[in-house]
N, C-alpha and C positions, 0 to 999 in steps of 0.2 A: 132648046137651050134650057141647062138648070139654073135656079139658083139657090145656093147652099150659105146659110146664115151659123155663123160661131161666135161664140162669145163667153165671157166670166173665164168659169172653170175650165173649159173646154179650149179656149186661148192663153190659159195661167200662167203654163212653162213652154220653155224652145221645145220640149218633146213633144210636149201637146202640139204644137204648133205644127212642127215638122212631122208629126200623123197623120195632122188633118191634110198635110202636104200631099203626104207618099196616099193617101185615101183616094184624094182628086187625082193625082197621074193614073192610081190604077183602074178608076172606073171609067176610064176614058171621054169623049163628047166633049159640049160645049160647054161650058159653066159658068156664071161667077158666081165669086165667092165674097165673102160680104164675113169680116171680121170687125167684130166691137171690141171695146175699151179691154185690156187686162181685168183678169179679176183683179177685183177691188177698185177698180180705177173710179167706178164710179160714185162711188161714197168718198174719196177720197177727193175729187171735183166739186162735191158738193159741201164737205168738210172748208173746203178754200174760197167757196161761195159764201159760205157762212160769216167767214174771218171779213171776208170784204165787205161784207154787209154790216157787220159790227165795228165797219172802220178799222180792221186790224189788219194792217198790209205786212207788218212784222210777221205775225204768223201764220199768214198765207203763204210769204213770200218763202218761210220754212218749208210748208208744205208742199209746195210745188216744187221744192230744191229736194226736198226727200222723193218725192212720185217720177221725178224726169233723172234721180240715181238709177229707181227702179227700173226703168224703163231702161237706163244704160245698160245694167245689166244683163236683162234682158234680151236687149241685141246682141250682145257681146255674146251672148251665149248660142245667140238662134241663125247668127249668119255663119258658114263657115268658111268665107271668101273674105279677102282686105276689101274687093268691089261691093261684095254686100254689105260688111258691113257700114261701107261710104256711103252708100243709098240708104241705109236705115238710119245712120249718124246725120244726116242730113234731114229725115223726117221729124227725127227728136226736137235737134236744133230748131227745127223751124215752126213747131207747134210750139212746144214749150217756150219760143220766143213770143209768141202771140200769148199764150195764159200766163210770162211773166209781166208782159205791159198790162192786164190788167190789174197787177197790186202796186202799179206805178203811178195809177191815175189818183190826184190829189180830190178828196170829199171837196164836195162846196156845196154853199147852201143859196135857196132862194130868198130875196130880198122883195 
């Protein structure tokens, strides 16, 4: 068994993506494959980490609304099935549900 790691630029667009797709069917075997963040996603994580930490849930809560557009896009472009894109509309939702409850939680301080 392989395993085959992508990520950044190499994951950036649906072409990308769907290369590294048609790459894996044609070298046949076992594989997994093991995809990281979009480019840029990770600075842009870190950017929202930042805002949370400086108490700013306004503009994280921005920037996670601009990163989970990206990502709409994204899918919309990478599935070419209504069933695909319901399973990828369904991953969005459901991360993006988790990283926006963290700019929902209220600072408090120790006493």
């Amino acid at each position: 068994m392989q395993v085959w790691k992508f990520g950044g630029t190499s994951v950036g667009k649906p072409t990308r993506m769907k290369s590294i797709r048609d790459l894996a069917i044609a070298s046949g075997g076992r594989k997994v494959i093991v995809l990281s963040a979009l480019s840029g996603s990770t600075n842009t994580l870190l950017e929202i980490g930042q805002a949370l930490k400086a108490f700013d849930p306004v503009s994280a809560k921005q920037i996670i609304k601009d990163l989970k557009a990206h990502y709409q896009h994204f899918i919309e472009e990478l599935f070419e099935t209504s069933e695909g894109l319901a399973l990828g509309q369904e991953i969005v939702d459901r991360e993006f549900s988790f990283i926006s409850s963290l700019a929902d939680v209220q600072p408090f301080t120790i006493k």
